[in-house]
C-alpha positions as CSV (number, residue, x, y, z in Angstrom):
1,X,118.5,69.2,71.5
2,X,118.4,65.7,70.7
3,X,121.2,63.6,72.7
4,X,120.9,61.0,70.3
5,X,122.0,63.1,67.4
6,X,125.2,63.8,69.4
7,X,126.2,60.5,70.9
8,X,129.3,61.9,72.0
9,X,127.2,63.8,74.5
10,X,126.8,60.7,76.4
11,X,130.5,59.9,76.2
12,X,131.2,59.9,80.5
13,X,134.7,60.7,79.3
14,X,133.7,63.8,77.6
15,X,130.8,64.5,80.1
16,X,133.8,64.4,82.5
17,X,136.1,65.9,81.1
18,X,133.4,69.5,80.9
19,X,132.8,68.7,84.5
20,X,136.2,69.4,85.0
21,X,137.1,72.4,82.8
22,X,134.1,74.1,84.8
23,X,135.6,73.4,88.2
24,X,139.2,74.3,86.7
25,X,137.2,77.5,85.8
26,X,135.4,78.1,89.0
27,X,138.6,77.1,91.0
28,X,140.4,80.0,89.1
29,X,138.2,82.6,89.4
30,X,138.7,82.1,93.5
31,X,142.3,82.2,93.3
32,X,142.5,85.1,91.8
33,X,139.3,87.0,94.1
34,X,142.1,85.5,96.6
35,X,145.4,86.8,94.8
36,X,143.8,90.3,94.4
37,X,142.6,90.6,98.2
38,X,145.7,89.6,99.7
39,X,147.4,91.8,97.1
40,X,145.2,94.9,98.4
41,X,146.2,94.0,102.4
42,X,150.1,93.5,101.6
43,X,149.9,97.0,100.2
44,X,148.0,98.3,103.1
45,X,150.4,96.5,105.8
46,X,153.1,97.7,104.2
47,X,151.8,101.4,104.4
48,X,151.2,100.8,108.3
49,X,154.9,99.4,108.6
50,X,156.1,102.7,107.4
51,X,154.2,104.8,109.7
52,X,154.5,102.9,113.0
53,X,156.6,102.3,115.9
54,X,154.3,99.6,116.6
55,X,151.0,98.1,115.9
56,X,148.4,95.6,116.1
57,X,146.5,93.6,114.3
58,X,142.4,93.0,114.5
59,X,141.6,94.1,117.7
60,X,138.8,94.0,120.2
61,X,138.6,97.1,123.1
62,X,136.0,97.4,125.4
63,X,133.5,100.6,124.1
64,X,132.7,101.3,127.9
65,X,129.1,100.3,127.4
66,X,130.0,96.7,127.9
67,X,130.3,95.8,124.7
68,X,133.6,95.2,122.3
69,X,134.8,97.1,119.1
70,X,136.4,95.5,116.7
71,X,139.6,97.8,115.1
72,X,141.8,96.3,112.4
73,X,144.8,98.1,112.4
74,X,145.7,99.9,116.0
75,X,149.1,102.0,115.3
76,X,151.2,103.6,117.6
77,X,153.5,105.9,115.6
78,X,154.9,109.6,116.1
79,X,151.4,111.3,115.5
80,X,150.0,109.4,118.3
81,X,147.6,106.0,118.0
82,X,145.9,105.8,115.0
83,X,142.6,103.9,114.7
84,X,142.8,102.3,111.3
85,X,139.8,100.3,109.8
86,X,139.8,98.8,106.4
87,X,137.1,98.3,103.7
88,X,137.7,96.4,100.6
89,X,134.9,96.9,97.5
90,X,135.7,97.0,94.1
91,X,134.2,99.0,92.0
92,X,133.2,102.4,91.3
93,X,131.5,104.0,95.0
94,X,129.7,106.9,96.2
95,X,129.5,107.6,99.9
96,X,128.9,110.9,102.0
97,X,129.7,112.0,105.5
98,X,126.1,112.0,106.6
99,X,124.4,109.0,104.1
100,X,123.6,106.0,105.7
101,X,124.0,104.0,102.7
102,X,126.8,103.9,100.9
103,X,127.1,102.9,97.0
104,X,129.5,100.6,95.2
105,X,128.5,99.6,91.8
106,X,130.8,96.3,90.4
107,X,129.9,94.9,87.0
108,X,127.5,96.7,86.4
109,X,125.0,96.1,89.4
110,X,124.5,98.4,92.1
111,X,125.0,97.2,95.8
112,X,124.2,99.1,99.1
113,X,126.8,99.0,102.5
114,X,126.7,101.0,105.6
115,X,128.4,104.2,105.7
116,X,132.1,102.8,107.8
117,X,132.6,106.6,109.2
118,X,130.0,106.2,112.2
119,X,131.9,103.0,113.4
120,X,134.8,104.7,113.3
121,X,134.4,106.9,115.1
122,X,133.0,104.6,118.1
123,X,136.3,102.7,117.2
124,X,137.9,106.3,118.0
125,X,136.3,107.1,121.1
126,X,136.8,103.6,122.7
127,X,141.0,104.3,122.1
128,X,140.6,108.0,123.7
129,X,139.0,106.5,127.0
130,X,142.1,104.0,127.2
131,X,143.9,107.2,126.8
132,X,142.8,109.7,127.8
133,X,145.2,112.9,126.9
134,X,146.9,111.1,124.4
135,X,146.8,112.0,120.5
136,X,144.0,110.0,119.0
137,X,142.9,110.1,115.3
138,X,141.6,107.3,112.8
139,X,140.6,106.9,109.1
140,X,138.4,104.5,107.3
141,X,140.9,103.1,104.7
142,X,139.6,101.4,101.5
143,X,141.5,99.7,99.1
144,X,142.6,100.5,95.6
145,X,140.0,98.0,94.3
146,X,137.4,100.8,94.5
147,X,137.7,104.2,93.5
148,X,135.5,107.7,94.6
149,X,135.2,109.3,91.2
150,X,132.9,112.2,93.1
151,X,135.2,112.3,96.0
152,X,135.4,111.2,99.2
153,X,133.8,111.8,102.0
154,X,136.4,113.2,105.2
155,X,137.8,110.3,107.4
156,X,138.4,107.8,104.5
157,X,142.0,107.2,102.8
158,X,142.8,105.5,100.2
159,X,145.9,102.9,100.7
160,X,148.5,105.2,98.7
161,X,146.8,108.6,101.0
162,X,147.4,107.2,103.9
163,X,150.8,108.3,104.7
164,X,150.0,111.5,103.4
165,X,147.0,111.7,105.6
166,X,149.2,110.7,108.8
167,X,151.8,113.5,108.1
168,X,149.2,116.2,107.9
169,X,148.7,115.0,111.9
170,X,150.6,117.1,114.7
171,X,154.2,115.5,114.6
172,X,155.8,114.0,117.8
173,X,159.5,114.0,117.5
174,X,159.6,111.8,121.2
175,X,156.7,109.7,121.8
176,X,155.6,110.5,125.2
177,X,156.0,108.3,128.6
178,X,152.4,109.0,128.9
179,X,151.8,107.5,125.6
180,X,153.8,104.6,125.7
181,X,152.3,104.1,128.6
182,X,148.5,104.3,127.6
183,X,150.2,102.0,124.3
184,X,151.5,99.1,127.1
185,X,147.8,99.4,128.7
186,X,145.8,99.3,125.6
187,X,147.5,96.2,124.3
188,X,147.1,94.3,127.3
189,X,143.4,95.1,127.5
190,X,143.8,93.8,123.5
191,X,144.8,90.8,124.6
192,X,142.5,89.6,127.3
193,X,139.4,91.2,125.3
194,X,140.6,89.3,122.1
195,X,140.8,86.0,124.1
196,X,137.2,86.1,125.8
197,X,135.8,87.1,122.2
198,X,137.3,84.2,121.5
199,X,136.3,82.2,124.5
200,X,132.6,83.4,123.4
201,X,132.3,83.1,119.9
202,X,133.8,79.1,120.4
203,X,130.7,79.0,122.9
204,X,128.2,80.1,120.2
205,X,129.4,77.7,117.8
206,X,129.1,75.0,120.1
207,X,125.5,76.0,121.1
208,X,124.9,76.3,117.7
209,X,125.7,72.5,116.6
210,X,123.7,71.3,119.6
C-alpha cells in the first residue's frame, strides 16, 4: 500500500492514537485473563471455608527425602486433613489415572500437561508421615474453566464436587487430640519450611543477577 495515497497514515496523531487502541486492547484482554482467574480461586476458597476448621494456604512440607512439596490448600476439617491441590486450564481436557500426559484443548489448539494425580499423591504421603494415624485424603481440584466431557479420572474434583467429595469421607463428629495435635505440628513445620524456601529461592535470584 502506498503511504502517499493515504497521507493521513503519516498523521503521528492518528499513528498514535492506533498505538493506543491496541494497548487499550491488549491491556483488556489481561484484566479480564485476571478477573476470570481470581474469579475461579474466590470460588475455590470459598468451598475450602465451608469445609474447614482450619487451613492453610500454599505450603511447603518436607517429603522425607530431603526435599520440599509444595501443597496449595492444607485443610483440617471434620474428615481429617485434606491435601488440596489446584489446577486451573480452560478448555475442554482429557486426562486418565495412568496417562502421563494430560490434554486440554483451548481455542482450538491442543496443549499437553503432566498428569497432577502422581504429585498428589507425594503431596499425600508427605502429610501422613507428619501424621501418622491420622485421617489423610487429598484431591486434585480443577477449576470450572475447564470441563472433562469423557469423565474424570479418580482423585480430581471439580470446584462445585468438592464438598460433595469431602462428605463421602468418614465423618468426625470431635476432631481428635491426636489430630489437632499432628494439625499444631504440621503448621509449624509449614512455617519454618516456607521461610527457608524462601530464604533459598531469594539466594537463587541473587546468584542469578550476578
Amino acid at each position: 500500500m502506498d503511504v502517499l495515497q493515504y497521507p493521513w497514515l503519516q498523521d503521528p496523531r492518528y499513528l498514535s492514537a492506533i498505538a493506543s487502541g491496541i494497548v487499550a486492547l491488549i491491556l483488556f484482554f489481561i484484566w479480564l485473563r485476571y478477573r476470570s482467574k481470581h474469579r475461579y480461586e474466590r470460588q475455590l476458597r470459598k468451598q475450602v471455608k465451608k469445609l474447614a476448621v482450619d487451613f492453610k494456604r500454599d505450603v511447603y512440607l518436607p517429603d522425607g527425602l530431603g526435599e520440599s512439596v509444595f501443597i496449595e490448600y492444607l485443610v483440617l476439617s471434620h474428615y481429617g486433613i485434606l491435601v488440596l491441590n489446584v489446577q486451573n486450564y480452560p478448555g475442554i481436557l482429557f486426562g486418565g489415572d495412568n496417562v502421563d500426559l494430560w490434554t486440554q484443548v483451548d481455542n482450538h489448539k491442543s496443549y499437553k500437561f503432566d498428569n497432577p494425580l502422581p504429585y498428589n499423591e507425594i503431596c499425600i504421603t508427605a502429610v501422613k508421615q507428619l501424621a501418622p494415624g491420622c485421617q489423610i485424603n487429598g484431591q486434585v481440584v480443577f477449576t470450572h474453566a475447564g470441563e472433562f466431557p469423557k469423565g474424570k479420572p479418580d482423585g480430581v474434583s471439580l470446584t462445585s464436587e468438592l464438598s460433595q467429595y469431602v462428605e463421602s469421607l468418614e465423618h468426625l463428629n470431635v476432631i481428635p487430640d491426636s489430630l489437632q495435635t499432628a494439625w499444631e505440628s504440621i503448621c509449624l513445620i509449614a512455617n519454618h519450611s516456607g521461610e527457608r524456601n524462601s530464604v533459598l529461592t531469594e539466594n537463587a535470584s541473587l546468584s542469578t543477577r550476578h
